[in-house]
N, C-alpha and C positions, 0 to 999 in steps of 0.2 A: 577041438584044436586050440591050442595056446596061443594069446596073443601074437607073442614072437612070429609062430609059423603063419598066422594071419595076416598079420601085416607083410609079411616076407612072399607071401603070395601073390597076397594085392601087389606090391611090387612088381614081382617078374611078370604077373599081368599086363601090368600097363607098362612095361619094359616092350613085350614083346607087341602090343599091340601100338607103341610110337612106331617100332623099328616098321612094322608092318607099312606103316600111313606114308612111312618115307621111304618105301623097297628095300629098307636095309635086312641083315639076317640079324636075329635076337643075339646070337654067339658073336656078333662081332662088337657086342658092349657087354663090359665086364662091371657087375657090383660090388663095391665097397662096401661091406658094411661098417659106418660107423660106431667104433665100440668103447667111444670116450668115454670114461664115469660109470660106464654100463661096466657089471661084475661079473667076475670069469664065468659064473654059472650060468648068466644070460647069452654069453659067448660059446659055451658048447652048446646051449639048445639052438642055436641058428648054425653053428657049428655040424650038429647034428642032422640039422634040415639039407644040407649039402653045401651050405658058403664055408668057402677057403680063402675069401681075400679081406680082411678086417683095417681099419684105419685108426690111427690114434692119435693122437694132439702132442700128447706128452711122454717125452722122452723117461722119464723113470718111471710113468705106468707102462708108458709102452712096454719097457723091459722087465718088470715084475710078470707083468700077461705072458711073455712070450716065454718068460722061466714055468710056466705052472701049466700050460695049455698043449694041445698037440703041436709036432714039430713042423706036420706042413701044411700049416697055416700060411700063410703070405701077410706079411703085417708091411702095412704102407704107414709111412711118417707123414700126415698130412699137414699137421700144423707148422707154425714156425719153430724152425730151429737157429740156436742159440752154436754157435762154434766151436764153443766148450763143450755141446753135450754130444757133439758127432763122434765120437770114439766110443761111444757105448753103441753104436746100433747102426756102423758102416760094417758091414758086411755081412749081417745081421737082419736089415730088412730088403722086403724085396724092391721096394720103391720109394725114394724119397722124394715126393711132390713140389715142396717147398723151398726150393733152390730158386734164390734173387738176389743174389750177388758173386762179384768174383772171389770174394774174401773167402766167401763159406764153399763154393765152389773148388777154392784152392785147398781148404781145408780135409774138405772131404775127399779130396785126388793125395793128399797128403797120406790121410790114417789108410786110404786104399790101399797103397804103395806100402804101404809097412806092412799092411796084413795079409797083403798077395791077394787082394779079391781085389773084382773090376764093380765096382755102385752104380747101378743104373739108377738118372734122376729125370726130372720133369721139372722146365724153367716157371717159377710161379709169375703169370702177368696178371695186374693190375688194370684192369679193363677198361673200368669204370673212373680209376685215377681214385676209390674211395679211401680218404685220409684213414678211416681207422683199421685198413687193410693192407697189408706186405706187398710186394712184387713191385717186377718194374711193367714199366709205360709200353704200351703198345711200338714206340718209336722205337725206345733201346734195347727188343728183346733182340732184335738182331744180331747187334753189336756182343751182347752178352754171349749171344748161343755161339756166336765165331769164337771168343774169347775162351770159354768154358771150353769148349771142342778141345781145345789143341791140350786141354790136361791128361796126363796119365791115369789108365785105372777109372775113369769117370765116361758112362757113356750116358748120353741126354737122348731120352727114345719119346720126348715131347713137349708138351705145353701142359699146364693147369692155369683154372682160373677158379675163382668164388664170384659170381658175380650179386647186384645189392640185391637185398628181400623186397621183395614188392607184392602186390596185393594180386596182381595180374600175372604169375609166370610167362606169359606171353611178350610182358615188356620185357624181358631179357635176352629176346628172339638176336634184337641186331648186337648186343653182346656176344655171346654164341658165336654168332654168323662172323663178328669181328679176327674171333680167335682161330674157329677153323679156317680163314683166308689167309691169316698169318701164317699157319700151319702148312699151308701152301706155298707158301711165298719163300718161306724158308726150305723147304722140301728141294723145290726148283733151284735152291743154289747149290747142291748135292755137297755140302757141307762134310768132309770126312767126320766119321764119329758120332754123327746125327743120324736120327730117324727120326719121322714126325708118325711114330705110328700109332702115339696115344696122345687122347687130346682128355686130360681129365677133368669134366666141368658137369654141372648138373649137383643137385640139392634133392633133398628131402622135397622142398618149394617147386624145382622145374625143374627136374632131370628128363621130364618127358619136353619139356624146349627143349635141354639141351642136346636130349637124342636126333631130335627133328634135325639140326642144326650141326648134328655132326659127332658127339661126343662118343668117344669110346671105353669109356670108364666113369662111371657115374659112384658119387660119395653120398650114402644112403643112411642115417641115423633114427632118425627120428617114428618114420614112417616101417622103422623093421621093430626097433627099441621101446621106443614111446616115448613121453618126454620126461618123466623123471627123472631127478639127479640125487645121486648118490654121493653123497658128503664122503664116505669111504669110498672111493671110487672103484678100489683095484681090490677090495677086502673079501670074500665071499660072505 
């Protein structure tokens, strides 16, 4: 067995044995795999193995990958995005995670409307409030998700977070626990345009916290890839 399919097993092992610990069903948390730096070749052998939902950082490998690889793939834009680069890959992927403002929110409801597709995205929150991390504050995700709502051609089906690396996956517990209550809270004001029916939070580090804790979408690299980085990133 190749690393790839090793690690990818060890995975949905301990995927399905959180969900168990928590009564949840495995099928109702879905893997990312992250495929940043990682080269197309490493991408069909997990590919291969049966993952269809891939994550990417960067908007020009993103779209190099998605030129050269199978077409239903699901490619999610997890990193930050820049405003300028949303016209390459609004209609194009199936999830844009990293939505934390209204600017780029307006931006992306903009190219939707000219391309006749609807973008579904997920409001990035800042949990932890970590300076060298995106998103907004627990406070003003509210406000945003009202605000972002009312745009055309944009529909928000959740939350993401990244929360900090620590030594213990377990201190992330009341982070976790922070976002799936938000996720509730905003659920209950039946906000037109909204669903809170993805919460994407979990790491290579604690995806099994943050299954415990709720998540339905877990962002997985390291632990499927390994940790090498590839200077050509996108190169076979």
């Amino acid at each position: 067995m190749s690393e790839i399919m090793d690690g990818l097993q060890n995975v949905v092992q301990e995927m399905n044995k959180a969900c168990k610990s928590v009564h949840r069903k495995p099928s109702d948390v879905c893997l990312v795999a992250v495929s940043k730096t990682k080269p197309a070749d490493m991408i069909r052998e997990a590919y291969e193995a049966g993952v269809r939902d891939f994550g990417e950082n960067k908007v020009q490998e993103l779209c190099d990958k998605m030129e050269r690889l199978p077409k239903d793939i699901r490619w999610h834009m997890i990193g930050h995005l820049q405003r300028n680069k949303v016209k390459y890959i609004v209609g194009k992927v199936a999830l844009i995670h990293s939505v934390d403002s209204m600017r780029l929110a307006a931006e992306i409801s903009r190219l939707a409307v000219m391309n006749n597709v609807c973008q579904d995205i997920l409001i990035q929150v800042n949990v932890a409030r970590e300076e060298t991390k995106f998103g907004v504050t627990l406070e003003e995700t509210m406000e945003l998700v009202r605000e972002v709502a009312k745009l055309p051609n944009i529909h928000i089906c959740g939350l993401m977070t990244s929360a900090p690396y620590v030594e213990d996956p377990d201190e992330n517990l009341p982070i976790f626990h922070k976002m799936s209550q938000l996720a509730v809270d905003i659920r209950k004001e039946n906000i037109d345009n909204v669903d809170m029916k993805i919460l994407s939070m979990g790491m290579s580090q604690d995806y099994v916290a943050a299954i415990k804790e709720g998540s339905t979408m877990i962002r997985v690299g390291s632990k499927i890839f390994g940790q090498r980085y590839y200077t050509n990133s996108y190169v076979e």
